[in-house]
N, C-alpha and C positions, 0 to 999 in steps of 0.2 A: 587435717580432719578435726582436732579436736580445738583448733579456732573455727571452723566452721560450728562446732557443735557450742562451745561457749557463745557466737553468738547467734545461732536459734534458741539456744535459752534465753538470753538477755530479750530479744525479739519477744520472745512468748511473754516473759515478763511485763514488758514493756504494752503488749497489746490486753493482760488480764486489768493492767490498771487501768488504761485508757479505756477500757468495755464499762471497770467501777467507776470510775470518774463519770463516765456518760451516765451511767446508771442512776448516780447520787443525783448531778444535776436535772435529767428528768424529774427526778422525783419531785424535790426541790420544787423545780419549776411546775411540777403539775399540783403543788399543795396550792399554790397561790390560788386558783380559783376555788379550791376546796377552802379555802378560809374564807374567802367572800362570801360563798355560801352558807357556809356554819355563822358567820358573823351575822347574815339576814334572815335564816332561821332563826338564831339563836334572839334578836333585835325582835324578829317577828312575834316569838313566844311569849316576850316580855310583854308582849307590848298588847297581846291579844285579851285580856281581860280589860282592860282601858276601851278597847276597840268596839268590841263586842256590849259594853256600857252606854258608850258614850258615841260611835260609831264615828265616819271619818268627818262628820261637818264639823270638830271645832280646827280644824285646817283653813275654813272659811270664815269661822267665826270670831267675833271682836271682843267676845263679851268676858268678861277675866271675874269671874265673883267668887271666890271658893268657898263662901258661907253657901252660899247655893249649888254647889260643887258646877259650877256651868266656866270652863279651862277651855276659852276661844283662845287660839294661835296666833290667829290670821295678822295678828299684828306682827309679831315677833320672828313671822316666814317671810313676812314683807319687809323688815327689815335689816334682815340678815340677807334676804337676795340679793335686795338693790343695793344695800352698803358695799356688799361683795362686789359688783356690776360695777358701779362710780370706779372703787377701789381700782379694778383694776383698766379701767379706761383711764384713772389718770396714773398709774405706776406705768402702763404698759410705753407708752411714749419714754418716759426715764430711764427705764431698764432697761430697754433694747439701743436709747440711745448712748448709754453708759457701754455698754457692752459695742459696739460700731466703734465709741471713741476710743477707750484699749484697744481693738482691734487692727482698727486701721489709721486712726487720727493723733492717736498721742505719739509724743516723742519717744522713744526705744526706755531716755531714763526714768521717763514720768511711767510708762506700763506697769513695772511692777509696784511703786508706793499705792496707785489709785487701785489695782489690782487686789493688794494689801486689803486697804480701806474697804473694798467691797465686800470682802470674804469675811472683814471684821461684822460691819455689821449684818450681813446675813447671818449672823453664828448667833446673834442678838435674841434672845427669843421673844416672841410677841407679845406678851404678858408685857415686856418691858415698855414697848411701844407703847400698848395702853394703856399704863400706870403715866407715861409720858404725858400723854393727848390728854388724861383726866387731868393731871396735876398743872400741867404746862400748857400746851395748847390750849383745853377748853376753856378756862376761865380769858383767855383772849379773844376767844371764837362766838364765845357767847356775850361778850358786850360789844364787841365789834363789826364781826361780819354776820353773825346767826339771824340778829335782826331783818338784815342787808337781805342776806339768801331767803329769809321768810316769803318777804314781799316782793321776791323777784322770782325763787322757783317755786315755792310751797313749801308744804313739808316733805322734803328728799331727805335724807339723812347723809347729808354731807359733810357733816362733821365726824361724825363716824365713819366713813370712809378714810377720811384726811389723817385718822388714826393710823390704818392699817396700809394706808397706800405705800410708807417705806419700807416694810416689809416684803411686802409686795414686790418694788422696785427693785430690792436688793435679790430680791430670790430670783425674779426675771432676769438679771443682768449675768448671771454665772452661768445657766445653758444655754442662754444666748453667745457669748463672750468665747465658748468653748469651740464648735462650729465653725465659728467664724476666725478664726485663729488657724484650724486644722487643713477647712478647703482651700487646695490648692486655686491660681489664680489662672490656670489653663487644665484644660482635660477634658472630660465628659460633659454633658451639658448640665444636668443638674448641679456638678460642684461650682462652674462657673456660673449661673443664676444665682445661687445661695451668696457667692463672696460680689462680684459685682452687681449682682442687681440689689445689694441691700446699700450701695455704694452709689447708688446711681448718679448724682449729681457728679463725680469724677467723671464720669464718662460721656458729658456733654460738653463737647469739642467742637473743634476745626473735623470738617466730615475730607478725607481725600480717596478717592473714586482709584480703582484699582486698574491699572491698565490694558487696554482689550488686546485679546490675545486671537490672532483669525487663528 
């Protein structure tokens, strides 16, 4: 009787924290949009005397004079999109392919050095990168190739992209890498899509026909 009663107490114990715990992490989890909100109120108030001045055309607008106080965007929205855009069109191929080759292609002892390497320079922060590309890359980009991309694509800001694309890279290759490590290579249909279909060239064979059964 009185192990029976020790554990209905332990029990009750065990279920008031498990109620707090749930409790806390609701919480927790229901601040999250309440902060997105406050941060676009909070973003919106700031921002509502500019608004109310100058209304939403210089989003469209090119025109940058501040003797005139006339503070067009439209340049500097265009090129934060598209650099973005480039950026990660051309990370997206490296990252996911870095991430495949851990995965499934490197050797067991090569997995963790390039593993290593990835996690280093994802830790990198992008400041870095860019002090990199101005100091390093672009004095190469602009006598060599900036010309080249002038008269070939226009003005894309592809050089600015070329900054941020290994950052990029590296961020893509570790949720990728993760996934793909964990799904097993039989089971439900989603896990095996996820590991062999991002493998696909493995799995172009010898096709052999299963044998009919009356």
């Amino acid at each position: 009787m009185a192990q029976a009663v020790r554990v209905g107490a332990l029990g009750g114990t065990a279920n008031r924290g498990d109620r707090f715990f749930e409790g806390l992490a609701t919480l927790i989890a229901a601040s999250v949009p309440v902060l997105l909100v406050a941060i676009v109120l909070l973003l919106t108030a700031d921002a509502w005397p500019a608004l109310q001045r100058f209304g939403g055309s210089f989003l469209i607008d090119t025109t940058w004079d501040p003797v005139n106080e006339k503070f067009g965007s439209a340049a500097y929205v265009y090129g934060t999109v598209v650099t973005s855009l480039i950026a990660l069109l051309l990370a997206a191929p490296i990252g996911v392919g870095c991430a495949l080759f851990v995965a499934e292609y490197a050797p067991l002892w090569m997995r963790a050095p390039v593993s290593f390497l990835i996690e280093l320079l994802a830790a990198i922060p992008s400041i870095i990168y860019g002090l990199w590309g101005v100091f390093v890359l672009g004095p190469i980009m602009r006598g060599a190739v900036e010309p080249f991309l002038k008269n070939t694509v226009g003005n894309v800001p592809v050089v600015g992209a070329l900054f941020s694309g290994p950052a990029v890279a590296t961020r893509m290759s570790r949720p990728t890498a993760g996934p793909l490590n964990s799904a097993p290579t039989t089971g439900t249909l989603p896990t095996v899509l996820l590991r062999n279909g991002s493998t696909a060239p493995r799995m172009i064979g010898p096709r052999t026909k299963t044998p009919h059964r009356p």
